[in-house]
KELOKE-595127 format. One record per residue (C-alpha): x, y, z negated; residue in one letter; chain. Coordinates in nm, 4 decimals. Example, Ala and Ser with C-alpha at 12.3 -4.5 7.8 and 13.67 -1.06 7.14 Angstrom:
% KELOKE-595127
{{1.2300 -0.4500 -0.7800} a A},
{{1.3670 -0.1060 -0.7140} s A},
END
This chain:
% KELOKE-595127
{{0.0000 0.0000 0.0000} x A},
{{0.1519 0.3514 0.0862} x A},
{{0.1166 0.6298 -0.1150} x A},
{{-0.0286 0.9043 0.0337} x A},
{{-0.0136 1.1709 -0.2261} x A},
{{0.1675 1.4598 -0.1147} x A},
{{0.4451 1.5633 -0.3206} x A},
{{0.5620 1.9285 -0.4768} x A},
{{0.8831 1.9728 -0.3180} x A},
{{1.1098 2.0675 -0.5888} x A},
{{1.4916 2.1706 -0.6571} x A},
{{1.7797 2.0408 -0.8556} x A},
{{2.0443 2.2473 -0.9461} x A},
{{2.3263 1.9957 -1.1775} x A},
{{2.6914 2.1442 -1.3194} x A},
{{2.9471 1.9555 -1.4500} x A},
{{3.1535 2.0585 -1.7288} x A},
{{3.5077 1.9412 -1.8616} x A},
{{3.4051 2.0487 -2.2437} x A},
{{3.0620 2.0613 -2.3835} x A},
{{3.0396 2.3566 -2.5531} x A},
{{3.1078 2.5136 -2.1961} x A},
{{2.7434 2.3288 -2.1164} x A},
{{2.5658 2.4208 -2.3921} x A},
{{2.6609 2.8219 -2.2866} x A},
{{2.5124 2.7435 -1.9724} x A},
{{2.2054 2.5550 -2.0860} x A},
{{2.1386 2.8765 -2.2954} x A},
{{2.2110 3.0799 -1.9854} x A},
{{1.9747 2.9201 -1.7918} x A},
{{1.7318 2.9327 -2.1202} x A},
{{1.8199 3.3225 -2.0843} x A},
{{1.7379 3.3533 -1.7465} x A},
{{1.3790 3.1839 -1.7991} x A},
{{1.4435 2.8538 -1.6885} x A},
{{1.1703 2.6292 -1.8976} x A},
{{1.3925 2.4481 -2.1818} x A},
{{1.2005 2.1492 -2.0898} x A},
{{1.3672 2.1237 -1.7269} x A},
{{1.7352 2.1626 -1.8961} x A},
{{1.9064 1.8779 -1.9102} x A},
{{2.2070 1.8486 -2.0821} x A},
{{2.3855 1.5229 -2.0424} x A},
{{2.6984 1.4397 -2.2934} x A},
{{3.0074 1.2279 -2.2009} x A},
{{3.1775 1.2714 -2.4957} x A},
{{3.0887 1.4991 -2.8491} x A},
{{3.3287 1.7823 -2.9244} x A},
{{3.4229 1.5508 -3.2387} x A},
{{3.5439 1.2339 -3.0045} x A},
{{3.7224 1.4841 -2.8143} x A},
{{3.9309 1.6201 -3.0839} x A},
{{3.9584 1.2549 -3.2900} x A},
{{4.1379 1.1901 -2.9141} x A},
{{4.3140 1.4482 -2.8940} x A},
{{4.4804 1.4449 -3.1986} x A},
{{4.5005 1.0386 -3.1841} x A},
{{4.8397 0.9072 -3.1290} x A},
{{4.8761 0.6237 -2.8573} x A},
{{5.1683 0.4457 -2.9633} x A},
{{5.0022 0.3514 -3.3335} x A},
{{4.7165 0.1221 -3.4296} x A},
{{4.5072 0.2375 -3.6724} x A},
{{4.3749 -0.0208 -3.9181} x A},
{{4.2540 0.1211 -4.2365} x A},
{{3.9036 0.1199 -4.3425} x A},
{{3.9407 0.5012 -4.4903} x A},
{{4.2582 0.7436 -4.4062} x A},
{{4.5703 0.6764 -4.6068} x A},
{{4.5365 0.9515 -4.8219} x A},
{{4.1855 0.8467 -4.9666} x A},
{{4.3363 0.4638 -4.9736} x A},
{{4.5920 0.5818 -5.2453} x A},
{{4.3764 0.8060 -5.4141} x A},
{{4.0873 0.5319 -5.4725} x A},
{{4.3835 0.2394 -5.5547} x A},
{{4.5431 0.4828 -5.7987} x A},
{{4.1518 0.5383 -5.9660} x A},
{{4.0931 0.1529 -6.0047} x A},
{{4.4344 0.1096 -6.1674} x A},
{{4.4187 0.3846 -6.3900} x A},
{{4.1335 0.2474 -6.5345} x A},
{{4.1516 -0.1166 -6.4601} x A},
{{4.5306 -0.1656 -6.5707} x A},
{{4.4469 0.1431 -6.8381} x A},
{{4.1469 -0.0723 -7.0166} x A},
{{4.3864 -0.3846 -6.9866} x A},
{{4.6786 -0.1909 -7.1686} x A},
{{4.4064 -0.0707 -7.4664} x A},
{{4.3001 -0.4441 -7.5010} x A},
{{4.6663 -0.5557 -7.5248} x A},
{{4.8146 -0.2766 -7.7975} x A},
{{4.5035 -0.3852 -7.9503} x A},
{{4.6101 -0.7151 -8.0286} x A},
{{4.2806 -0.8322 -7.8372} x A},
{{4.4263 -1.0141 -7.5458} x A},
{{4.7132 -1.2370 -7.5615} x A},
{{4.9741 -1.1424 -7.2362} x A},
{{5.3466 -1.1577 -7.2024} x A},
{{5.4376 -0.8012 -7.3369} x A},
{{5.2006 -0.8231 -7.6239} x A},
{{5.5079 -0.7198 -7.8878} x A},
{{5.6198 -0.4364 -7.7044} x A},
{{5.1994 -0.2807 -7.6787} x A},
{{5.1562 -0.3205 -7.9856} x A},
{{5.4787 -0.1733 -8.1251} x A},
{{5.3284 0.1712 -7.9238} x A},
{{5.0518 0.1250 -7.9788} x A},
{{4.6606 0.1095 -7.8026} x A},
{{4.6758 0.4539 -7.7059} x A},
{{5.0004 0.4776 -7.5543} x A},
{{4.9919 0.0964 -7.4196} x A},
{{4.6578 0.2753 -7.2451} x A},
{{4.8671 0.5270 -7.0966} x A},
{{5.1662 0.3667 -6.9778} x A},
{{4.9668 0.0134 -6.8094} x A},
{{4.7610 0.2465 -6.6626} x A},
{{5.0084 0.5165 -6.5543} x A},
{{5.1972 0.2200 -6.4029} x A},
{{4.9282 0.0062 -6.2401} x A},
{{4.7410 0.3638 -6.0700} x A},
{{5.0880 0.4398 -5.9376} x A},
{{5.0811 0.0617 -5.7808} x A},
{{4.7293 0.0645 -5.6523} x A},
{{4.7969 0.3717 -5.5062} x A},
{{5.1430 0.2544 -5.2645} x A},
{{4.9208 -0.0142 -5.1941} x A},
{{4.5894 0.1648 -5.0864} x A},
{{4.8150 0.4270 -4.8682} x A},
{{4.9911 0.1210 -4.7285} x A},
{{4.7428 -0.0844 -4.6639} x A},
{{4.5383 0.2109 -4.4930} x A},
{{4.8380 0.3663 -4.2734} x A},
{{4.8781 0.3094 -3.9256} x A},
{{5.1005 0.0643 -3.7721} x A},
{{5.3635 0.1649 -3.4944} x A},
{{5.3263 -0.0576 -3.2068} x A},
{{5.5789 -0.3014 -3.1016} x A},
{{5.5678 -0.1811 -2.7413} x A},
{{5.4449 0.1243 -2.6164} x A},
{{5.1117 0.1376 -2.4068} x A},
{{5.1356 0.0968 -2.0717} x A},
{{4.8129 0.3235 -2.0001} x A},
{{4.6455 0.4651 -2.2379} x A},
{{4.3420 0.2524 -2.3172} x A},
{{3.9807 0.3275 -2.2389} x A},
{{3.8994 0.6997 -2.3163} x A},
{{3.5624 0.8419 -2.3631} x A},
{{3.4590 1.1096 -2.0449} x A},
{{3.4672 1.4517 -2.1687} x A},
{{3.2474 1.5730 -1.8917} x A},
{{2.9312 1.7332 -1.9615} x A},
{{2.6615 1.7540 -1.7056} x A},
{{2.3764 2.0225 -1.7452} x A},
{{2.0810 1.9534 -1.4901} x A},
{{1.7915 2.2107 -1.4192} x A},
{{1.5025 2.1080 -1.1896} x A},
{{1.3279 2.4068 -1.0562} x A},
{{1.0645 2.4968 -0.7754} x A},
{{1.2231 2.6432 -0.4600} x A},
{{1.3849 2.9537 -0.4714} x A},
{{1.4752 2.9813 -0.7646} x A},
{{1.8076 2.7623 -0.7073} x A},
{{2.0364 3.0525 -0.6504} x A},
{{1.9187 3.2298 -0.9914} x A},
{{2.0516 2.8456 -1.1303} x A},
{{2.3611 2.8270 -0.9702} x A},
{{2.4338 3.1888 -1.0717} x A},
{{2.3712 3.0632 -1.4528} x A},
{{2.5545 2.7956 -1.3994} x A},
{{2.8641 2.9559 -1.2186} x A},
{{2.9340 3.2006 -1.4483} x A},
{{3.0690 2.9419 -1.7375} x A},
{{3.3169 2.8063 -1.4545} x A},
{{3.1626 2.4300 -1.4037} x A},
{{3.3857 2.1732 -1.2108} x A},
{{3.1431 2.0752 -0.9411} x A},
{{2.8238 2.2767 -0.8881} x A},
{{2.5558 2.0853 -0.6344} x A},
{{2.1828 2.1750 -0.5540} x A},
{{1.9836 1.8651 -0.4721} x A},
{{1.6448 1.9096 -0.2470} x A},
{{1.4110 1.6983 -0.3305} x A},
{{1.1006 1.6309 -0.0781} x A},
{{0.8594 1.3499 -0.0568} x A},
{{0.9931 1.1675 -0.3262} x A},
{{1.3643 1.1974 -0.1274} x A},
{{1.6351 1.3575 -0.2928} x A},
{{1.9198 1.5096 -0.0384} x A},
{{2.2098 1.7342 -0.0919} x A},
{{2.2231 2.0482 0.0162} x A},
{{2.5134 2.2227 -0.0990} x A},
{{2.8446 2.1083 -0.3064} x A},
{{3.0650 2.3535 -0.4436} x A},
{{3.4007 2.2564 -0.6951} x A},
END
């Protein structure tokens, strides 16, 4: 069965951006210029927070900790203050019977407190930073592996004539590839490509 209701003929008018806050200027531009914010499309490869985690990423490590290094030593240091802390008060106690009992209790709880835990947070932390740092590879990359695409396409689809006010939204925030598609009878075709 064919279809044989006519259709609007209408106009596409897409930019493409190498950062995306350069395409959210020009989705407010075209906002601006009384584009409907409905027809806007905006169309992320990559947020501005993946672009600077891979920027500032360095190739030739793997990372492998489950929080940076700096929180790694800070938590391991916490849990052995207190942990080896709470074991040292039980020992200079006389409560719990460990190698090193004389010595605790010749100090003392208090400063059997202080010392197990000074000693064990100081431990937990070397091993939370290096367990959390990153590890140098043994051979550099070859390529750099798969990297997210920081273009950013903004689309607006407009009624004819009005394509020229869109590119001149659109041009002024300096987009990488600018092209106008026609779109008539359900057939979208090209009709101009600028870079």
């Amino acid at each position: 069965m064919v279809d044989d209701t006519p259709h609007d003929t209408r106009v596409n008018v897409t930019a493409q951006y190498d950062h995306p806050s350069k395409a959210r200027d020009a989705a407010a531009a075209l906002e601006a210029a009384g584009f409907d914010k409905g027809s806007v499309m905006v169309v992320a490869g990559a947020s501005d927070e993946v672009l600077r985690a891979q920027r500032q990423s360095d190739p030739y490590v793997v990372e492998r900790g489950e929080v940076p290094p700096a929180t790694g030593a800070v938590l391991g240091f916490i849990v052995g203050l207190a942990g080896f802390g709470f074991l040292g008060l039980l020992t200079g106690s006389g409560l719990v019977n460990v190698m090193g009992k004389e010595a605790a209790l010749a100090i003392g709880p208090f400063w059997a407190a202080v010392v197990a835990g000074g000693v064990g947070g100081l431990g937990l932390a070397l091993a939370g930073y290096v367990f959390n740092a990153p590890l140098p590879l043994a051979e550099p990359p070859e390529h750099a592996p798969g990297k997210p695409d920081p273009r950013t396409f903004v689309s607006v689809l407009t009624e004819p004539g009005k394509e020229a006010a869109a590119s001149a939204a659109l041009s002024r925030f300096e987009p990488g590839l600018l092209t106008e598609w026609r779109g008539d009878d359900g057939e979208w075709l090209p009709q101009t490509t600028r870079a």
